[in-house]
Each structure stands twice: as C-alpha cells, then as structure tokens.
DRENPADREN-798651 format. One record per residue: residue number from 1; residue in three letters; x, y, z of N, C-alpha, C, CB in turn. Coordinates in steps of 0.1 Angstrom, whole numbers, plus 2048, in hexadecimal, padded with zeros to 3 digits. Glycine has a CB too. Layout:
{NUM, ALA, {X, Y, Z}, {X, Y, Z}, {X, Y, Z}, {X, Y, Z}} ...
REM end
This chain:
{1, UNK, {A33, AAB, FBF}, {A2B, AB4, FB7}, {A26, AAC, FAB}, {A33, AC0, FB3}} {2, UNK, {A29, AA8, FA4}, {A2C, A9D, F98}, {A23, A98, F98}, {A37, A93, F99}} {3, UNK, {A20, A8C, FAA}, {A18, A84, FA8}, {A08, A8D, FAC}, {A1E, A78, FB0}} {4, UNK, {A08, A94, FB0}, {9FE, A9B, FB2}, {9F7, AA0, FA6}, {A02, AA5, FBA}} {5, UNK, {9FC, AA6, F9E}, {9FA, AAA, F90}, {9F6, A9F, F88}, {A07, AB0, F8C}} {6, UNK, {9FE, A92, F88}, {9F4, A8A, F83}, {9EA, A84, F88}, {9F8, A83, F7F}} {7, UNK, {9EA, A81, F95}, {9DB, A80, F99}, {9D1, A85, F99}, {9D9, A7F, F9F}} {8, UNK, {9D1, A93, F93}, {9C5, A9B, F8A}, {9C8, A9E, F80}, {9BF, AA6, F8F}} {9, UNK, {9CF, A96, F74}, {9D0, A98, F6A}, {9C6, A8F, F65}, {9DD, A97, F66}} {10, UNK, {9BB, A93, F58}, {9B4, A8A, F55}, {9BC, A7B, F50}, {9AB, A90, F4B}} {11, UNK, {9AE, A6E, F51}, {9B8, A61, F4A}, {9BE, A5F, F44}, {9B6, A5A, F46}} {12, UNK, {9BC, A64, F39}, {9C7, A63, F2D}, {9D5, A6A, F2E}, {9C1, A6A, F20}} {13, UNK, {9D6, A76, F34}, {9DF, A79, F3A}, {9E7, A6F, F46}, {9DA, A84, F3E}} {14, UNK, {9E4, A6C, F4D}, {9E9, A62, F58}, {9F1, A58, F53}, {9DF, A5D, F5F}} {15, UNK, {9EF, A53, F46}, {9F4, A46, F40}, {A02, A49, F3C}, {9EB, A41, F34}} {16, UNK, {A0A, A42, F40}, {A1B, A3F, F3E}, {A1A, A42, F31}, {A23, A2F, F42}} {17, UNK, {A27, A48, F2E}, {A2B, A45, F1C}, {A2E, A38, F12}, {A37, A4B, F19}} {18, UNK, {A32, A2D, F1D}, {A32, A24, F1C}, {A23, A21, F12}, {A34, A20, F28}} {19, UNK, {A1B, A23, F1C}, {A0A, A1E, F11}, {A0D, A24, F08}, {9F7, A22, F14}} {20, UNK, {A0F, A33, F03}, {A10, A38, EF7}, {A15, A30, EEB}, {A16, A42, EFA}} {21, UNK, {A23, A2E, EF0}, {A27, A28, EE6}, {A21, A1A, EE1}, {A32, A27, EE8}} {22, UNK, {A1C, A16, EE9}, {A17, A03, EE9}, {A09, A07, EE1}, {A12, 9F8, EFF}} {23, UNK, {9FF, A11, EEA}, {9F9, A17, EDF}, {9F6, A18, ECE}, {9FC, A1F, EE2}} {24, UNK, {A05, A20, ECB}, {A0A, A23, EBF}, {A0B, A18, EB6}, {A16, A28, EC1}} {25, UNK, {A15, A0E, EBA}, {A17, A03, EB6}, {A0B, 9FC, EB2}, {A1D, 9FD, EBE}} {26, UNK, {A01, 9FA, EBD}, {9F9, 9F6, EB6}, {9EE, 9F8, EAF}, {9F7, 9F0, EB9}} {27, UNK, {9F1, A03, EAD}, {9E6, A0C, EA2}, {9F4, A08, E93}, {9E2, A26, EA8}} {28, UNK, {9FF, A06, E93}, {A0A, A07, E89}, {A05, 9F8, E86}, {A1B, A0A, E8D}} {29, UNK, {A02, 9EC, E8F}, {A05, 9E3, E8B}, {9F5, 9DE, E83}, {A0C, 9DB, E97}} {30, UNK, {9EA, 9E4, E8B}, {9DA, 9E5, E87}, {9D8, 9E8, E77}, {9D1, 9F1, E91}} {31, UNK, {9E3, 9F5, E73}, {9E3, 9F9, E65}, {9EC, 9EC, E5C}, {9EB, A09, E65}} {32, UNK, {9F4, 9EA, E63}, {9FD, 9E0, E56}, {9F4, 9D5, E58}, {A10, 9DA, E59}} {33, UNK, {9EE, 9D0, E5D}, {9E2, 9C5, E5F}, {9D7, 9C6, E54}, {9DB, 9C7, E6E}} {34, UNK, {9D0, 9D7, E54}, {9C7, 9DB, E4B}, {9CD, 9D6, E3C}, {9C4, 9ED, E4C}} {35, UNK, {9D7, 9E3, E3F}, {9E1, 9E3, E31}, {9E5, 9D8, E25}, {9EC, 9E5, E36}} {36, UNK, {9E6, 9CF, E30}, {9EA, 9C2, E28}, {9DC, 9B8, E29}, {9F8, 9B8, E2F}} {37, UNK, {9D4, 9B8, E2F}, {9C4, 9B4, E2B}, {9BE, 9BF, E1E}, {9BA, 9B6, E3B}} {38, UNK, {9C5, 9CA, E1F}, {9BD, 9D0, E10}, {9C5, 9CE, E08}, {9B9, 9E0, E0F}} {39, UNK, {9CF, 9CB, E08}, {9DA, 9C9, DFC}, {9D3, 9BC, DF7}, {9ED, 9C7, E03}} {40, UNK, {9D4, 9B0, E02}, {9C9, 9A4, DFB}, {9BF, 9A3, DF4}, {9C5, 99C, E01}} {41, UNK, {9B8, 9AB, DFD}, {9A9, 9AE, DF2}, {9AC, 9B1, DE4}, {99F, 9BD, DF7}} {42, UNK, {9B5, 9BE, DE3}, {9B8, 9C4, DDA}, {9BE, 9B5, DCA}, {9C5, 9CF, DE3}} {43, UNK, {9C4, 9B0, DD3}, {9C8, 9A0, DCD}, {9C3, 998, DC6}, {9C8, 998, DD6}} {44, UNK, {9B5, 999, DD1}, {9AC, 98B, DC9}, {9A5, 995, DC4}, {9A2, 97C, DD2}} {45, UNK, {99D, 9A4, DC2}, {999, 9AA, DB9}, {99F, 9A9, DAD}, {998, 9B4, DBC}} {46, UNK, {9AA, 9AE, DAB}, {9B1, 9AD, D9E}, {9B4, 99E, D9A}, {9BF, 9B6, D9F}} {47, UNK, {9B3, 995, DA0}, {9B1, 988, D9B}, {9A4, 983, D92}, {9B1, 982, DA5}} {48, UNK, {996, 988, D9B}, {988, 985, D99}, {989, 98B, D90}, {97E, 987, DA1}} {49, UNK, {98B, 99A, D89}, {98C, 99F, D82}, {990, 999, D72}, {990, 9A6, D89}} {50, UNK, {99F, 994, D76}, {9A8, 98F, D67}, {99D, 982, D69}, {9BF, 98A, D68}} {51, UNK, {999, 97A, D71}, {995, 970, D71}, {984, 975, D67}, {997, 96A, D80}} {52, UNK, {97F, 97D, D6A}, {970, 983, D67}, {975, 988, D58}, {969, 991, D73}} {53, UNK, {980, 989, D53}, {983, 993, D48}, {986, 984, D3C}, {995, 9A0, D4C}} {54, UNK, {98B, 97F, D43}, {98F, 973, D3A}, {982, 96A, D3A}, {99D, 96B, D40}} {55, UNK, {97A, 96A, D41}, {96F, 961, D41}, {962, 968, D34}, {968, 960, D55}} {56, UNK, {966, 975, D36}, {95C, 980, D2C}, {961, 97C, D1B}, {960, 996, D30}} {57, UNK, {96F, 97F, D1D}, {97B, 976, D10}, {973, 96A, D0B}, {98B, 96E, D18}} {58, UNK, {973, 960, D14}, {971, 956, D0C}, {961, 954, D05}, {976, 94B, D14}} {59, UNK, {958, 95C, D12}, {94D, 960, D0E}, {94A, 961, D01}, {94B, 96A, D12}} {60, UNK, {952, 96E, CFD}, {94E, 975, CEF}, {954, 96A, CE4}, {957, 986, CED}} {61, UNK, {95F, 963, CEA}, {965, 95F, CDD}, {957, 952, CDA}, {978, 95A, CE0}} {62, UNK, {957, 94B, CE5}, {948, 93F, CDF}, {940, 946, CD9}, {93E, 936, CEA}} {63, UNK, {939, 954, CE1}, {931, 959, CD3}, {934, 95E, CC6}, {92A, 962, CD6}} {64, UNK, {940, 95C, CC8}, {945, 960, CB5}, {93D, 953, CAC}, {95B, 95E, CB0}} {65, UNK, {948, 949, CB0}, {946, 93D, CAE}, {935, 939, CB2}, {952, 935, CB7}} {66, UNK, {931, 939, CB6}, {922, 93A, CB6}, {91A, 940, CA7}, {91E, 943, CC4}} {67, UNK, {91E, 94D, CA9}, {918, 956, C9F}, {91F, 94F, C8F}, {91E, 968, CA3}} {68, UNK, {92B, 94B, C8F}, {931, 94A, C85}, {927, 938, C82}, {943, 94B, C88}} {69, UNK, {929, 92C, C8B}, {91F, 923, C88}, {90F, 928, C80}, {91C, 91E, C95}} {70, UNK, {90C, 932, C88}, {8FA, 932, C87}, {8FD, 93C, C7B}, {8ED, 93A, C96}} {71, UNK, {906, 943, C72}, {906, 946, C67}, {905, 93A, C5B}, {910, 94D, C68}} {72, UNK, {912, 932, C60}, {917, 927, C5A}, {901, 91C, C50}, {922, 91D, C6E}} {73, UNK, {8FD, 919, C60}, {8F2, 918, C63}, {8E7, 91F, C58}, {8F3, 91C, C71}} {74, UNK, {8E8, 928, C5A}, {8E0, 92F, C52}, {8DE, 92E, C43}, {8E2, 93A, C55}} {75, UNK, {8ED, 92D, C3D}, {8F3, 92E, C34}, {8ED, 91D, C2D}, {903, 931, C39}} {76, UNK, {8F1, 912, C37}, {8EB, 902, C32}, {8DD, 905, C35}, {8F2, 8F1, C3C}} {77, UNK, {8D8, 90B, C3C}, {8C6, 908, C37}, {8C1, 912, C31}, {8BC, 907, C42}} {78, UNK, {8C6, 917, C28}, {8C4, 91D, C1E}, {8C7, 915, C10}, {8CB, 928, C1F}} {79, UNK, {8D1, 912, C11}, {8D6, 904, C05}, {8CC, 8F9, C08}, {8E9, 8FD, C08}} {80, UNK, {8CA, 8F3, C14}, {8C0, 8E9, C15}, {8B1, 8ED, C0F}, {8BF, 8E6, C24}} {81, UNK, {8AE, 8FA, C11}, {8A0, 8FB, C0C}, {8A1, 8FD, BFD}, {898, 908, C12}} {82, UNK, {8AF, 905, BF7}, {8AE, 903, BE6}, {8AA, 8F4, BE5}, {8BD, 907, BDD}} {83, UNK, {8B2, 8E9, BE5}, {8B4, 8E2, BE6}, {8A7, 8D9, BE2}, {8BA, 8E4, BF0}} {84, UNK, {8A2, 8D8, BF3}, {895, 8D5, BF2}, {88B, 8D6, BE5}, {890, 8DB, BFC}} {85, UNK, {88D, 8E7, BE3}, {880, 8EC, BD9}, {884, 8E6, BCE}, {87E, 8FD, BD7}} {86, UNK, {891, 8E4, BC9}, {898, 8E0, BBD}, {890, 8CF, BBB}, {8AB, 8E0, BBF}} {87, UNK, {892, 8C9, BC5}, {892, 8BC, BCB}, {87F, 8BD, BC5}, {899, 8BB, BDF}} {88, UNK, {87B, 8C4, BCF}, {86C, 8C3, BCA}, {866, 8C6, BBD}, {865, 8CB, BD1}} {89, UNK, {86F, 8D1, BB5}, {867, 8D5, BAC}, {86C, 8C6, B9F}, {86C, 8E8, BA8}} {90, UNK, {87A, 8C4, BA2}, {879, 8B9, B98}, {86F, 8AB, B98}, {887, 8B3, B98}} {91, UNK, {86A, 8A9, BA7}, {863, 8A2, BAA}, {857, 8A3, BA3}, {863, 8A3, BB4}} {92, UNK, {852, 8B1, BA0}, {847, 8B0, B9A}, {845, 8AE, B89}, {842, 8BB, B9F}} {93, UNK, {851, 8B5, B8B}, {855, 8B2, B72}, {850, 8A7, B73}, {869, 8B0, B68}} {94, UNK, {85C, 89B, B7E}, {85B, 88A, B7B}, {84D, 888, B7C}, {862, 87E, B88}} {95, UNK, {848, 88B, B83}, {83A, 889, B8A}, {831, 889, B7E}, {835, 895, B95}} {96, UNK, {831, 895, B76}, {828, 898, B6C}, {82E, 896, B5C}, {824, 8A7, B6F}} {97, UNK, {839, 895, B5D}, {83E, 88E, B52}, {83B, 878, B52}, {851, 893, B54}} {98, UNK, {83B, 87A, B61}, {83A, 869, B5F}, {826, 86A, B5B}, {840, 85D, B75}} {99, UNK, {821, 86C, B63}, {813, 86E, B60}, {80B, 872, B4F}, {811, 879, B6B}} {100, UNK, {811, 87B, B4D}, {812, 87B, B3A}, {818, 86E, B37}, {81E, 889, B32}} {101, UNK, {823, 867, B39}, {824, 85B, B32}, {819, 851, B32}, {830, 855, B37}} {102, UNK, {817, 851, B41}, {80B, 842, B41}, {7FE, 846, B3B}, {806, 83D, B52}} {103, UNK, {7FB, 853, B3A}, {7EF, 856, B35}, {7F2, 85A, B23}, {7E9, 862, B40}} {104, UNK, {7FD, 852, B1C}, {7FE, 853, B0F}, {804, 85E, B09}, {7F3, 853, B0A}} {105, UNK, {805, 86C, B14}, {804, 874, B0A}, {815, 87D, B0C}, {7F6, 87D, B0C}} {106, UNK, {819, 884, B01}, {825, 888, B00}, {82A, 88A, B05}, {827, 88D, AFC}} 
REM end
C-alpha cells in the first residue's frame, strides 16, 4: 500500500527524509557561508571607513596648517610692501635732497 501511495505522490513528496535533512544542512551551511562573507564585508567597510575618516583627519589638519602659512604669508607681504614704500619714499628725500645739493641750493 505504501509503495503505491508513493508512486502517485507528487516529486517532492517521493524523496526520502534523508534529502530533507542533507537539504537542510545545506541551506544551514549556504547561510554560515553568506554570514561570514557579510561579516567580512562588514570588516573591510568599517576599515575603509576608519581608514577614509583618518585620511579626512589628516586632510583638515594640512589645511589648518595651510591656512595658518597663507595667513602667516599675508601677514610678510604686507610688511614687505610697507617696507618697500618706506624704502621708496626715502629714496626719493635722497634723491631730491642729493639733487638740491648739486644744484647749490639748500
């Protein structure tokens, strides 16, 4: 009777319990496979990440130091141009003070 019954039981039905379980297993073993391939991902994300976080870090910090130079910067060519003008304007006293001498006059 048994076997009759399964010979018109559809396919899936027909299959020993045996497959079931072998089945099972390897749907159990397909997940710890996923599992621990997403766990890695998960890995080198949070790596790329501290790695991307610390790379932004040092980022900002050269543009301090950037910003703090091109202040610095700003600061000497500003003194260079007093400087200059100082530089030039005495140039001209001499200039016109020497020129009144050679020409006699006070």
């Amino acid at each position: 009777m048994h076997a009759v019954a399964l010979g018109q039981a559809p396919v899936e039905e027909r299959r020993a319990p045996v497959n079931l379980f072998s089945d099972a297993q390897q749907r159990v073993e397909f997940s710890r496979k996923a599992a621990e391939q997403a766990d890695s991902g998960l890995r080198d994300a949070e790596r790329d990440l501290r790695r991307a976080e610390a790379e932004v870090e040092s980022a900002q910090e050269q543009l301090r130091r950037s910003k703090v130079q091109a202040e610095q910067s700003r600061k000497n060519l500003a003194q260079a141009r007093a400087r200059a003008a100082e530089a030039r304007s005495l140039h001209e006293r001499e200039s016109a003070q020497y020129d009144r001498m050679r020409r006699g006059a006070p």
